[in-house]
N, C-alpha and C positions, 0 to 999 in steps of 0.2 A: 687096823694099825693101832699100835698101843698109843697115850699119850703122850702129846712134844714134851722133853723135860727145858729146865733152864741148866747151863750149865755157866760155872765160875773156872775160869784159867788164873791163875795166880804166877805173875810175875812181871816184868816189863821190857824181855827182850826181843830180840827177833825171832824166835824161836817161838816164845809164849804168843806174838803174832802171827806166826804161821798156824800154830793148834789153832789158835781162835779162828780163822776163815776158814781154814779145812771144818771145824764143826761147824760152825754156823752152815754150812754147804748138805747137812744133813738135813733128813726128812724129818729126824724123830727128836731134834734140837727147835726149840722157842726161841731162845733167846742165849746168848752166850755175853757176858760178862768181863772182863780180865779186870785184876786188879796188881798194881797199880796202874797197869798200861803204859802205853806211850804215845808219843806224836802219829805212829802211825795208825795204831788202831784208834787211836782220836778221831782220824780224819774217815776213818772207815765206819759209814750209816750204817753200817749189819750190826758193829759192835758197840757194846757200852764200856768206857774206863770207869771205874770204881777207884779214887783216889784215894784208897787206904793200905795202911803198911802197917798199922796194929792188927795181929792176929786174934787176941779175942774178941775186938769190934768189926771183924770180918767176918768169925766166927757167926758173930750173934747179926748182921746183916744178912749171909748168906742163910740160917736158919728162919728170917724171919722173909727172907724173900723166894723160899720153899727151892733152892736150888737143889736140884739131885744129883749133880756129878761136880765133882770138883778135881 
């Protein structure tokens, strides 16, 4: 099996909540991300919220924290 990536979901609705559990539910996913998140994926331990809503310090976050899908 190839290795788990990270991956970042970018937005904060219900929608950007439902991608985020559906992947984290994969084999080949580490860690999944959303940014800016919400109350829901706050309260959900699989996910992390990234409270940023500038995209070139998102940019340079997600580069420096090696995610592979966004």
């Amino acid at each position: 099996m190839s290795e788990q990536m990270k991956v970042l979901v970018v937005g904060g609705g219900g929608r950007e909540h439902a991608l985020a559990w559906k992947l984290k539910q994969s084999p080949r996913v580490a860690q999944v991300f959303v940014a800016p998140g919400n109350g829901g994926t706050a309260r959900d331990t699989n996910l992390v919220n990234v409270p940023m809503t500038d995209v070139k310090a998102l940019r340079e976050w997600a580069q420096a924290q090696g995610i592979a899908l966004t």
